[in-house]
N, C-alpha and C positions, 0 to 999 in steps of 0.2 A: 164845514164852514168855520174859518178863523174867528179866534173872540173879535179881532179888530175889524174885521170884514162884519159881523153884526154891529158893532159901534158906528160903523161908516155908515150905514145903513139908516140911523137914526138922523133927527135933528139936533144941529149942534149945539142949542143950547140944553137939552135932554142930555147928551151926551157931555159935555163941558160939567155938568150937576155932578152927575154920576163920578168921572174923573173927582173929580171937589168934594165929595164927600167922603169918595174911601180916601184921599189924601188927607183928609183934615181927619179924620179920624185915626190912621196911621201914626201922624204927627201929634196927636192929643194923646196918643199911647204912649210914644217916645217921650215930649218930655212932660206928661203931666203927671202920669201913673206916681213914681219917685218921688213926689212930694204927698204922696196922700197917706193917710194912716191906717192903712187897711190891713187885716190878717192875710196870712199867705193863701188862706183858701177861695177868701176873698178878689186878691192881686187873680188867679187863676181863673176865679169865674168870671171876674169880668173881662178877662183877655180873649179866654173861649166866647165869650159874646160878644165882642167886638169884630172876632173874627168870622164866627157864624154870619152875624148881621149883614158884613162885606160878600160871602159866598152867596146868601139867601139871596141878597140886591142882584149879585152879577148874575145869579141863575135864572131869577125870576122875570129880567131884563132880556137875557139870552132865548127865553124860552118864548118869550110874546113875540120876540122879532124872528126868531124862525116859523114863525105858524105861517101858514100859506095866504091869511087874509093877508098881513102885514107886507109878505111876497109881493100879492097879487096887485096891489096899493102903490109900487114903487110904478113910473110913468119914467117914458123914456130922457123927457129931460131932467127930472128929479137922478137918475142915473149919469147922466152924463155933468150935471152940476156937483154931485158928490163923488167925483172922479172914478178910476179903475178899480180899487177894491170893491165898492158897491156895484160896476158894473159886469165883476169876474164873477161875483157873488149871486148876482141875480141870473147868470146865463147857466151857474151852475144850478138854482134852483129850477131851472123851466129847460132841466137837461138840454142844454147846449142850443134850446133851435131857436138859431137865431132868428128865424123868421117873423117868430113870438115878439122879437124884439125891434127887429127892422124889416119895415114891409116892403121893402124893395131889394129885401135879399132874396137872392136864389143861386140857388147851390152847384146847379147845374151849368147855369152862366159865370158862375164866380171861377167853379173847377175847371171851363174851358177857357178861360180866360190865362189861369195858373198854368197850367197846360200849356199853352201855345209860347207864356213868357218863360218857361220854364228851357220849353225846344230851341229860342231863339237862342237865349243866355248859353245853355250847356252845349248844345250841337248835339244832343242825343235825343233817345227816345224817349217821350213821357208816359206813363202807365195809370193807375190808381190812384187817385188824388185823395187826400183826406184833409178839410179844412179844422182845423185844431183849435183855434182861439181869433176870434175880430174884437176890435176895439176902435176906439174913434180915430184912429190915422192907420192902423196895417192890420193886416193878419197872418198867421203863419197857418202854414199848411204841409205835409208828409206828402212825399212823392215817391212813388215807384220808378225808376229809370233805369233806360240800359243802353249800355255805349260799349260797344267793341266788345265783346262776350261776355259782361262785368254787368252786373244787376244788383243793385242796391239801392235803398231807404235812400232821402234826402229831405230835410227840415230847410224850408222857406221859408223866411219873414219878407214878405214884400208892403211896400205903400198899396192903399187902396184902390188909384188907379194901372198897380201891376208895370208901373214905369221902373221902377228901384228896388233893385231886391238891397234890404237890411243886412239880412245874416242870408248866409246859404251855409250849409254843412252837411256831412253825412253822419247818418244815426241809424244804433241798431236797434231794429223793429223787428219783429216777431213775421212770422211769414204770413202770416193770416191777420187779420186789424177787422175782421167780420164780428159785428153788433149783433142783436138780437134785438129789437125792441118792443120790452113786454106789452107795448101798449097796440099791437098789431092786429092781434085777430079782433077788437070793437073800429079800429079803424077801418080793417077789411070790411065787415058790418057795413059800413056808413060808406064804404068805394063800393060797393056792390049794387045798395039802394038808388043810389046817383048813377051809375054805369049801366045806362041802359039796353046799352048794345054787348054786353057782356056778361053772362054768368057766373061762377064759379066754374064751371065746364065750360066757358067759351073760354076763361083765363089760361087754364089747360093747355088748350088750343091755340092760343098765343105761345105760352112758353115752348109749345113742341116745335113750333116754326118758326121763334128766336132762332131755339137752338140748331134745327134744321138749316138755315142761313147762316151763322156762325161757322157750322162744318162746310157748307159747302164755299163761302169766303174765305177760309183760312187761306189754301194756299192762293188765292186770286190777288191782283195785283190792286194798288190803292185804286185807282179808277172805277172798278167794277166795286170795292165796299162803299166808295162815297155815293153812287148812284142806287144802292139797296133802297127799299121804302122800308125796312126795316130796323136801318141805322140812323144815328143823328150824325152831325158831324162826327161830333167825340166818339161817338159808338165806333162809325170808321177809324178813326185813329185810336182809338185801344184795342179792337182789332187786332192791326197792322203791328201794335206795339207787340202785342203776345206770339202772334205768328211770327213776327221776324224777330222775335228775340225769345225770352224763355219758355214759348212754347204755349198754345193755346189751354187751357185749363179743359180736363176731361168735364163732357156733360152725362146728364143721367136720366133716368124716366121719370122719376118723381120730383116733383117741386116742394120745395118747403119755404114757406113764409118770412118773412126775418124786418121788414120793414114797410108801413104806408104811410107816405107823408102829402103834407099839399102846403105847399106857397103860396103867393099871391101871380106866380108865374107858370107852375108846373104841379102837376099831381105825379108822386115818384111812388113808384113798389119799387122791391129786392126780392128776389127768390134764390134760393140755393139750387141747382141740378148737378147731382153727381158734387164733383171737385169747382163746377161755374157759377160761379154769383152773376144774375144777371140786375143790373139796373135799368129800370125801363121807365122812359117819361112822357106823356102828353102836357099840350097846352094844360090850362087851370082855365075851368067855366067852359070846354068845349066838349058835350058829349059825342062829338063825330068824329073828334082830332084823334088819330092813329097813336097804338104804343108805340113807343121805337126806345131802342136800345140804345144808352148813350153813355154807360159803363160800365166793364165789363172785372170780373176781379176773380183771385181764387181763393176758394173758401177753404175752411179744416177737412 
C-alpha cells in the first residue's frame, strides 16, 4: 500500500495537519537554523531530530491506518467520497472481493456478461475470464480468446453496463492465472455444515460427473452442452470454446481445493482435476439448487 493511498484513507483535515507540519518544519529548518548560534554538534543534533520526528509521525500515522480496525471502519460511501486511491486501496486490503464491497456483485453474472460483449465486439471465441479491477464507472477484465487457430490474453476495460469497451488490447499472460486461496479449507468447513445434501464424498461424486460430462461433451455439438443439467450457460460456452479451439484441458482422478466463495447471488467452489480447473456454482440461500459448471480453465 502507497504512503498516499494511506493518506487518502484519512480525514482531511488529519491529513492537511500532518502535510503542515512536516512542511513548517522543513521550512523552519531552511531558513531559521542559519541564524542561530549553535556549535556544530549542536546544528547536527537538532537536524537528526527534526528528521527522526518527521519519520516517527509518518510511521506512527502509516501504521494505525494499516491495521485492520481502521480497514474495517472505511463504509462504502466514505470510499467513494475519497475517490480511487482509497477505493484501490481498500479492495486491495479485503483481497480484491468485491462482493465485500458491493453486494450486488457477482462474478458469475459480471463474467457472462464480459463474455458475450466480448463475442459480439471481436467475432471470436471467448474463454476464461478474469475480472482485474471495478471502480465506480468500468472495470477491466483478462480474457482468454481464440479466432482462426490464434489463442491469446486480451485486457478489457469496459463501462459498467458492458455497452463500451475503453481500451481493448492484447497482453502477455502466463498460461495458467490459477489462485489458490489460503482461506479455503475453513470456508470448505462452513460449505459443508450448510450443504446438506452433500458430503465431502458426495462432493467427489460431483466432481467425477462434472468431469464425466465434460468428456462426453467435448466433441458434441452446442445444442446438446447447452441442454446438460450440468452446465450453466457459460459452462456451455467454455466448453464449446476449449473444444473448438485449444483443445479441452486433461482431467484427473483427484480433486484438489483452490477456491469457496459466496456472494449475495452464488456460492462458487474451484477444484483442480488433472490439467482442469472446474468452476462450479449454485444459487446463494438454495440448499436443493444443483452444482453446475459455469467455468471451465487449465491449471499448472
Amino acid at each position: 500500500m502507497h504512503l498516499y493511498d494511506r493518506l487518502d484513507a484519512w480525514p482531511a483535515a488529519l491529513r492537511n495537519a500532518l502535510i503542515g507540519v512536516t512542511g513548517g518544519l522543513l521550512i523552519g529548518m531552511t531558513l531559521g537554523f542559519p541564524f542561530l548560534r549553535w556549535s556544530d554538534l549542536t546544528y547536527d543534533l537538532s537536524i537528526f531530530g527534526v528528521v527522526g520526528l518527521n519519520l516517527g509521525l509518518w510511521w506512527v500515522i502509516g501504521a494505525v491506518v494499516a491495521s485492520p480496525k481502521t480497514r474495517s471502519g472505511l463504509d462504502d460511501a466514505t470510499v467513494r467520497h475519497r475517490g480511487l486511491m482509497a477505493g484501490a486501496w481498500l479492495r486491495e486490503a479485503k483481497s480484491t472481493r468485491m462482493s465485500e464491497i458491493d453486494a450486488t456483485f457477482s462474478l458469475v453474472a459480471w463474467s457472462e456478461r464480459i463474455g458475450r460483449a466480448l463475442e459480439e465486439h471481436l467475432a471470436a471465441s471467448v474463454g476464461p475470464i478474469h475480472i482485474r479491477q471495478v471502480d465506480d464507472t468500468q472495470l477491466t477484465a483478462h480474457a482468454l480468446i481464440h479466432d482462426k487457430e490464434q489463442t491469446e490474453w486480451v485486457e478489457a476495460t469496459l463501462t459498467h453496463d458492458a455497452a463500451d469497451f475503453v481500451c481493448l488490447r492484447t497482453v502477455p499472460i502466463a498460461a495458467s492465472t490459477i489462485e489458490i486461496d489460503p482461506d479455503w479449507p475453513a470456508a470448505r468447513r462452513a460449505l459443508l455444515a450448510r450443504a446438506e445434501a452433500l458430503d465431502a464424498d458426495g462432493f467427489d461424486v460431483l466432481f467425477v460427473q462434472v468431469n464425466a460430462e465434460i468428456d462426453r461433451l467435448a466433441a458434441a455439438d452446442a445444442t446438446s452442452r447447452s441442454s446438460s443439467p450440468y452446465l450453466t450457460p457459460a459452462g456451455a460456452r467454455a466448453l464449446g470454446f476449449w473444444a473448438e479451439g485449444p483443445g479441452v484441458p486433461p482431467g484427473g482422478p483427484d480433486a484438489a481445493w483452490l477456491l469457496v466463495e459466496e456472494d449475495a447471488w452464488h456460492e462458487r467452489i474451484e477444484v483442480q482435476c488433472g490439467l482442469r480447473v472446474l468452476g462450479l456454482c449454485r444459487a446463494a440461500g438454495q440448499a436443493d439448487a444443483p452444482w453446475q459448471l459455469w467455468r471451465l480453465r487449465r491449471g499448472a
